[in-house]
N, C-alpha and C positions, 0 to 999 in steps of 0.2 A: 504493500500500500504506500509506503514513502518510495519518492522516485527518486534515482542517482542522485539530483542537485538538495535534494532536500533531508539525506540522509546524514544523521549526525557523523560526527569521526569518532570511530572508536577511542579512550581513553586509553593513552599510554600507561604504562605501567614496567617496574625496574623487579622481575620475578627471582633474580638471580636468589635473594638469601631465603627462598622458601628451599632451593635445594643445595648450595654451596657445602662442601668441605665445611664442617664447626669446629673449632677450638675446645675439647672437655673445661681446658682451664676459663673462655670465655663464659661458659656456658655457666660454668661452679660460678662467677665474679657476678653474673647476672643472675644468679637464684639469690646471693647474698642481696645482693643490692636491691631485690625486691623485695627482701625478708625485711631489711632493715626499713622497708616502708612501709611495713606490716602489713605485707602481702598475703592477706586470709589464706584465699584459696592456694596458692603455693605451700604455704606452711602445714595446714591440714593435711595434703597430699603429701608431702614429703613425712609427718609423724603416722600416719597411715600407713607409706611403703616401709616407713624401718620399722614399723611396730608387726608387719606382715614377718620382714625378713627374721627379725630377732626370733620371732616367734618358732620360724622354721630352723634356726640353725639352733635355738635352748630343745626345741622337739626332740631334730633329728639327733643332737646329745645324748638326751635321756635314752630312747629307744638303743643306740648304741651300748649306753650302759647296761639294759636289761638284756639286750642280746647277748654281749658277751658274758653277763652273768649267768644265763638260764644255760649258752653253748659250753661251759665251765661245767656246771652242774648236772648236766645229760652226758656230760662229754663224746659230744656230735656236733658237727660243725654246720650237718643240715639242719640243726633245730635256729640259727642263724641266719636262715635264709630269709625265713618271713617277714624279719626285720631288717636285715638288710634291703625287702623290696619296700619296706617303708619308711626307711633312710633316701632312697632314693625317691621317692615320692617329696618327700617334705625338700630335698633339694631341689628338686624339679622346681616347687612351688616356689622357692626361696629365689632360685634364680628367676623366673618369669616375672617375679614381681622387681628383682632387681633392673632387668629389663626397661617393664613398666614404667617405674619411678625415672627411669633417663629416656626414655624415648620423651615422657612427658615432658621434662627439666629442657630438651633439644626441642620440640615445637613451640615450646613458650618462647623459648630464645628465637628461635627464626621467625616468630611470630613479630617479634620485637623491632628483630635488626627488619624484615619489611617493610615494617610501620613506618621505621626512620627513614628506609631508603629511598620511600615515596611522599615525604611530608606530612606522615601521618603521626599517630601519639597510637602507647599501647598501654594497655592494665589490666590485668590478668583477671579480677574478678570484681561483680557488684554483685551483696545480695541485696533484692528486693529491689530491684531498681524501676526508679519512680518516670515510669512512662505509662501512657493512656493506652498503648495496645489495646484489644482484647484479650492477646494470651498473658498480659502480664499480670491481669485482673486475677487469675486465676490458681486455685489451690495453696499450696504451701509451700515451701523450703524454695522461695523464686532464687534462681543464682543466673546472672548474663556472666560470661567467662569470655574467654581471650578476646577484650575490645580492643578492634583497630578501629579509631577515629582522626576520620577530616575534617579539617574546620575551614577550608576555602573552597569554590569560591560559597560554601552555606557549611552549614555542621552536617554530618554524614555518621554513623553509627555502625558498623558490622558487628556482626556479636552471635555467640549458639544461647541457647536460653532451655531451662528446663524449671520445669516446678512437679510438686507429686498432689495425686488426690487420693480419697481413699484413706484405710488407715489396714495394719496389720495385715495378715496374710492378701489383703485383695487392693491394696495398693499399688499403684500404678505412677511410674515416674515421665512425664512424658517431654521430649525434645526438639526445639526448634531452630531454625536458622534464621535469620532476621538483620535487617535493613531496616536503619530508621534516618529519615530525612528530615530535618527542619525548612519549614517553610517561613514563608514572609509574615502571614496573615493566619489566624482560626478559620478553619473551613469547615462545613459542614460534615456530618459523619456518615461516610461515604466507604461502603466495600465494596471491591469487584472479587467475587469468586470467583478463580482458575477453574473453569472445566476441565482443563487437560492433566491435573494436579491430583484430578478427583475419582475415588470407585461409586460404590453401589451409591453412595451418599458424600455429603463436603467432606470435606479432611477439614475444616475450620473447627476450632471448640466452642462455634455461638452459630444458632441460625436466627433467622429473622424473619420476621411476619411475610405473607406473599404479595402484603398489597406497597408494598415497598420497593417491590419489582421493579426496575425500569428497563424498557428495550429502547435501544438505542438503534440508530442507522448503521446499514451495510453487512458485512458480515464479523462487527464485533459481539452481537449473542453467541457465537458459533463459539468465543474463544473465552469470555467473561460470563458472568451472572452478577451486575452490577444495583447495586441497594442502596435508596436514598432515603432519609426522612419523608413521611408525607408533606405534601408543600414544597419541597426542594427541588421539583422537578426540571423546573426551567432552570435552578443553578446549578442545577447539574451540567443540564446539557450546557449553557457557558463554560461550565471548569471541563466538560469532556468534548469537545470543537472535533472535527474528524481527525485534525493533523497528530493532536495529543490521541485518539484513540488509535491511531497507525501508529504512533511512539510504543505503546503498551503492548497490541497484537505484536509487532516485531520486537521486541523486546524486553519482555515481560509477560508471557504468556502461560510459564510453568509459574506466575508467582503470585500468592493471595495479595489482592493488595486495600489498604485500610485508610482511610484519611481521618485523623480526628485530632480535635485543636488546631491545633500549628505542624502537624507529624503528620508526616506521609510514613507508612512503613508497609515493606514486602518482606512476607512471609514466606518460607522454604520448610519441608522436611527434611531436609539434610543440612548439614552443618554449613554454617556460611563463612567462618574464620577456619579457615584448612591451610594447609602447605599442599593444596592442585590447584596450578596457578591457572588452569581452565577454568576450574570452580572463580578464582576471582577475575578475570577475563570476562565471565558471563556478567558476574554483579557488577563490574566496573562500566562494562558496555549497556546495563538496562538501566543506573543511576547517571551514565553520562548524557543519555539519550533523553531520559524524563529531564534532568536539571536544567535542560535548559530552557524548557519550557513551560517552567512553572512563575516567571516574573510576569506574566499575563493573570496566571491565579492569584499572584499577590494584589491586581486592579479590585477583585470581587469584594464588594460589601454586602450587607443582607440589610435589605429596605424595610426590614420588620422592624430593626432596632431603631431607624429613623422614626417609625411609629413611635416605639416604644420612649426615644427621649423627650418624642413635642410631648408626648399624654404626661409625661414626668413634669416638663418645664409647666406646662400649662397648671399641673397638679400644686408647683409649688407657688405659683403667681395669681393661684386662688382661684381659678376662671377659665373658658373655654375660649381657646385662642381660633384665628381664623382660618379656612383651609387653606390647605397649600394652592397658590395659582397653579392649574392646571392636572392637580390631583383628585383622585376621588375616592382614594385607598385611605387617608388620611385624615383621622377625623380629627385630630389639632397638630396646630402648625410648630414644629421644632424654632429654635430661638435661631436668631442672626449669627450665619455660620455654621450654624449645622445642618444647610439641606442636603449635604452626603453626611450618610451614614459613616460612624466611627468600624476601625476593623473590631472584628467581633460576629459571633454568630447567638442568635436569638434562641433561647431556654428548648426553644421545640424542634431544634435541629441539630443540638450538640448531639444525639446517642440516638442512634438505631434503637425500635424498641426488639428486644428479643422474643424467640418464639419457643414455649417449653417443648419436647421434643414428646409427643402423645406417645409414642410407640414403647419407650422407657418407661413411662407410668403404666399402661398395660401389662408390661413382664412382669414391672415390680408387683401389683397387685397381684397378678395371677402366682407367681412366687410365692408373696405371702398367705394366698388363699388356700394351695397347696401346703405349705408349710403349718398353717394352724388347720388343717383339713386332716394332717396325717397325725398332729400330735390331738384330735379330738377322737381319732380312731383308737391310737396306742392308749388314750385313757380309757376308753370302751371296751377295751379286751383286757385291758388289769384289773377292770369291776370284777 
């Protein structure tokens, strides 16, 4: 849909320290030095692999010592065996976690020296970090890990994200990839759901009412399922012009995307901060392509609020001021200087209303119907 002349330029990018040769001794200098900034997640991870490894070499010790106590005592060198195959198990373990703990200590760091190599900033962990998503609304233990962030020419966010719901054996940790863009201005709360991203049902963890629906021209239905506030219809189609929805179809078409506040963010199930410089190739190519064409969405005000401050002004000047020339949406007039509206969006457009999901409430009922069905039985046969 974008033709030659109109096609963004791919976004350079310097991929070399996602896979260069590392330094051990670099690598040791940069876990220090993020320890000493009280690097959560670093630190956790690193008292988790030695408290693995310890654990496996005090085991594989003991076991050692009963084997050759019990091989002493039988005096047979087969009665040895069995523990020697659990000497070697617990090493096994010891080592893979050793492993573990440096392959992780090596992508933080290439993580890092990337960030720099492209004018970026890196931190390895926030919990609970305070973004309007909808995934970030969600459950508990919220951790964003390895953030590479841009701050020219807007702020830009890469980040994996995971939180858990549930509790105890039926708990569930779930993980995401994510892209968050600051904007100019609060826009309305605006999803496009990826069909191409999607099975039987969304892959999002929110649905939304159907009359919310908007179809759009051409064949972006085919590629989106894009959702606006009731009322927001025509601002929508303002904020989505056909050029922005060719920006998306070509270049964002595997990826949910959210508008709410000031944050634009695209969603992924796979990890967005990796060392597969494809993987950031793609994100770099569907953020260079959108950014540029969002200083047209910072123009968008919402004319409700213009409503909203004459009924205020008039509210406070005691009296019904006069309508706006040439309006008839407006039943009092905002004060000198405010016939544009301030940026900001009006109470009934910030949030999508959700939709509870009927089919979960049916299982769960009939579950429970069964479940107190079978315990009214099993008390019917101990009468």
């Amino acid at each position: 849909m974008t033709t030659p002349s109109q096609a963004p330029q791919p976004l350079s990018f310097d991929a070399r320290p996602l896979t260069d040769p590392v330094d051990p001794k670099a690598v040791a200098a940069f876990i220090r030095q993020e320890r000493s900034r009280g690097g959560k997640g670093s630190t956790a991870a690193t008292v988790i692999a030695i408290v693995v490894i310890a654990f496996m070499v005090l085991g594989g010790g003991i076991v050692v010592v009963l084997g050759a106590a019990v091989a002493i005592r039988e005096g047979s060198a087969l009665m040895s065996l069995p523990f020697l195959g659990v000497i070697a198990i617990f090493i096994a373990i010891g080592i893979a976690a050793s492993f573990a703990l440096r392959r992780s200590r090596t992508t933080r760091y290439r993580l890092s020296r990337f960030a720099a190599a492209n004018g970026m900033t890196y931190e390895d962990q926030v919990n609970d970090p305070p973004l309007p998503g909808m995934i970030f609304q969600l459950g508990r233990s919220r951790q964003a890990k390895q953030l590479v962030r841009g701050h020219t020419p807007r702020f830009v966010e890469f980040g994996n994200y995971q939180y858990t719901t549930g509790s105890g054996k039926s708990s569930t940790t779930h993980y995401w990839g994510y892209v968050a863009v600051k904007l100019d201005v609060p826009l309305p709360n605006i999803v496009l759901d990826a069909l191409g991203n999607n099975g039987i049902r969304t892959n999002l963890p929110a649905s939304f009412h159907r009359d919310q629906h908007l179809s759009l021209e051409g064949d972006f239905d085919s590629y989106f399922r894009l959702y606006c506030p009731a009322g927001y219809e025509q601002d929508a189609l303002y904020l989505f012009t056909p050029d922005i929805m060719a920006r998306f179809i070509d270049n964002a078409a595997q990826l949910d995307v959210e508008i709410v506040d000031d944050w634009l963010f695209l969603y992924t199930k796979r990890a967005a901060t990796t060392l597969d410089a494809s993987t950031w190739a793609w994100l770099f190519g569907a953020v260079g392509a959108l950014i540029t064409k969002f200083d047209q969405w910072a123009r968008w005000r919402d004319d409700r609020l213009l409503a909203e401050h004459g009924r205020t002004f008039s509210q406070a000047v005691g009296g019904t001021a006069a309508p706006v020339p040439g309006s008839h949406a407006l039943p009092f007039a905002p004060p000198a200087g405010m016939l544009t509206p301030p940026p900001g969006v009006a109470p009934q457009g910030r949030r999508l209303k959700r939709r509870t999901s009927w089919l979960f409430i049916v299982i769960g009922i009939v579950l429970a119907v069964l479940w107190f069905g079978g315990k009214m039985v099993e008390f019917g046969f101990s009468q």
